[in-house]
Steps between C-alpha positions, in 0.01 A plus 500: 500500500637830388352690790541198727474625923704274698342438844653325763466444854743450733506474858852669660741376726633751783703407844375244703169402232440184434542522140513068445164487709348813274614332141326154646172665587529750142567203264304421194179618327326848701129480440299818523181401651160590382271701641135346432154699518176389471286599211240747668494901507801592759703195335591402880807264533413139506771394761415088481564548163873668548562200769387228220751638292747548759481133582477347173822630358663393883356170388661529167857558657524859575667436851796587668788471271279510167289778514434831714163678478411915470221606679289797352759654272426593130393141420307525792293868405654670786421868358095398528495372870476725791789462793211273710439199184905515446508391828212237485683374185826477630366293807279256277820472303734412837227279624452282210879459449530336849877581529574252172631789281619825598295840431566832397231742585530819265459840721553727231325848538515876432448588855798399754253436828298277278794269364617495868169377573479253233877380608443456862177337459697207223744473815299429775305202242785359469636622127848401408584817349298830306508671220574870479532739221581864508178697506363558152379792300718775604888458418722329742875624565718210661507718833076484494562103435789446780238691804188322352686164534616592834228570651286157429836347590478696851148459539515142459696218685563171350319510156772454190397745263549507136540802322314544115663764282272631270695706202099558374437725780824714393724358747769215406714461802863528448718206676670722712134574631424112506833394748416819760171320598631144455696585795202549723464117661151410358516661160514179333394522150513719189202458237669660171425635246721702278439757208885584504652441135650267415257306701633121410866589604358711814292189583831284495702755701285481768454137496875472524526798728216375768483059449805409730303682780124493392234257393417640146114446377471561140168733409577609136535146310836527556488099632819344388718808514381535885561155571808469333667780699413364800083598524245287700157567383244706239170648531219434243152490541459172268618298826119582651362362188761178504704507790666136469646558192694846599596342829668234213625775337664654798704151538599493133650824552675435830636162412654692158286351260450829283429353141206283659400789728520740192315287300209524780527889530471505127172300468310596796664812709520724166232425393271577769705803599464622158059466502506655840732756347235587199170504736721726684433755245161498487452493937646556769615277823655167445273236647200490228707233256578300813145494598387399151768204541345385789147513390567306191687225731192519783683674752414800658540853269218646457457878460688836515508809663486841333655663296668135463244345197442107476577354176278497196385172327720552221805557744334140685554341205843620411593392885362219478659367157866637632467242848374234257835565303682536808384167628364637837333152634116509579371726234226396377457395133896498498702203306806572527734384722689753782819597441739227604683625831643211780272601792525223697878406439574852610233528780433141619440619855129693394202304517308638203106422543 
């Protein structure tokens, strides 16, 4: 991709962190959780519905060492929910984990007493870490980024958090920027990503920078670079839709087996990536292709929020032929066979029901 954003995350290493114990619990696929409403006027969340889907991809092998799931971020339509349901979502999300695979809980906000709020409440649940951005809409300058940091840091006492650098929101944080609040004890992770040109070679600077020291999770499609110098995991949204398969993915990668692994990305990762990519211009939010997904496989979607639109038919049926072609198992009317990827060789230990 010309225009290609590298995105990484990476969780940093300062004196007297357990960095070994953070790159065990941030290892493999990150799955941004759904948030699920029910279909009537106020679209109110439908929180048995989140826990179904919680459980079935923990069921699937998203566990401790495979997987790590994000709790109301993007994928999860933080902008539409009030401080109160991000709360309600992040517990339903804790509580239907039941300790098997860590969480992030995303606290990201424009107002610093309400990400404060949002962090200590993920704390006291029992979180494994949070994600924080700098606030959006008005321009950040690093010295706005280093006080807003330190002051969840302060207010908070044994939450890791994660930091998410958004160069959309006019602020791409410099490295120099990146090490002064790694060396606060729980800032623990970096979510990147970078609009600094050129953005491939800045992507493997950092990587060779940051891996000796940091678990690296790879959020761009950047998979076999990140692994290769010395990454641990990648984000996509396709692991809600079929988690066992990118926890198999996340072993190809690990064990070095890139021209399988590439072969995977290149049928299935791409390709969804690249529909979610085209709705993307006609709607906002990111959950609506997800939700299709997991309608067509009788799981629970279901609807959207404004200004977020649910697919059309004709964008249905275009979904619907691409997971046929992907080989997504238990779509109905589907003949072809899944993609070919060693789930159980790789993750013998998961009892898949």
């Amino acid at each position: 991709m010309s225009t290609m954003v590298a995105m990484v995350a990476v969780v940093a290493v300062v004196a007297g962190k357990d960095i070994a114990g953070i790159k065990e619990n941030i290892q493999g696929v990150v799955v941004p959780v759904l948030t699920n409403y029910f279909n009537n006027t106020d679209k109110d969340i439908d929180h048995d519905s989140i826990a179904a889907n919680v459980k079935y991809v923990v069921s699937r092998g998203v566990v401790k060492g495979n997987g790590i799931l994000l709790s109301g971020a993007s994928g999860g339509d933080f902008p539409d929910l009030s401080t109160s349901e991000r709360k309600e979502v992040a517990k339903t999300i804790i509580t239907a984990a039941d300790g098997k695979v860590p969480v992030l809980v995303c606290v990201q906000s424009t107002r610093l007493p309400e990400a404060i709020e949002l962090a200590k409440y993920a704390e006291s649940i029992g979180a494994y870490g949070i994600q924080l951005s700098v606030p959006y809409y008005w321009t950040t300058t690093d010295d706005d980024a280093l006080r807003w940091f330190r002051a969840v840091h302060e207010a908070t006492s044994g939450v890791y958090i994660f930091i998410y650098n958004v160069p959309w929101e006019s602020y791409d944080m410099p490295l120099p920027v990146i090490k002064e609040l790694a060396k606060l004890p729980r800032i623990a992770g970096l979510k990147w990503a970078t609009y600094r040109a050129p953005v491939i070679y800045n992507t493997h600077v950092y990587l060779e920078q940051l891996h000796d020291d940091l678990a690296i999770v790879d959020n761009g499609g950047a998979y076999v670079d990140t692994y290769l110098l010395g990454g641990t995991g990648f984000i996509t949204h396709l692991a809600t839709v079929w988690p066992e398969q990118q926890v198999a993915l996340h072993h190809m990668l690990k064990r070095g087996d890139y021209a399988n692994a590439s072969r995977v990305i290149t049928e299935t990762n791409r390709k969804w990536y690249g529909f979610r990519l085209k709705i993307g211009d006609r709607t906002s939010g990111e959950s609506s292709v997800v939700k299709a997904a997991l309608d067509m496989l009788g799981r629970p979607g279901g609807v959207e929020r404004e200004p977020t639109r649910d697919l059309n038919e004709e964008e249905r049926a275009e979904l619907k032929a691409l997971l046929g072609e992907m080989g997504v198992p238990g779509l109905s009317g589907s003949s072809r066979s899944a993609v070919p990827v060693p789930v159980h060789d790789v993750v013998n230990s998961i009892q898949y029901d």
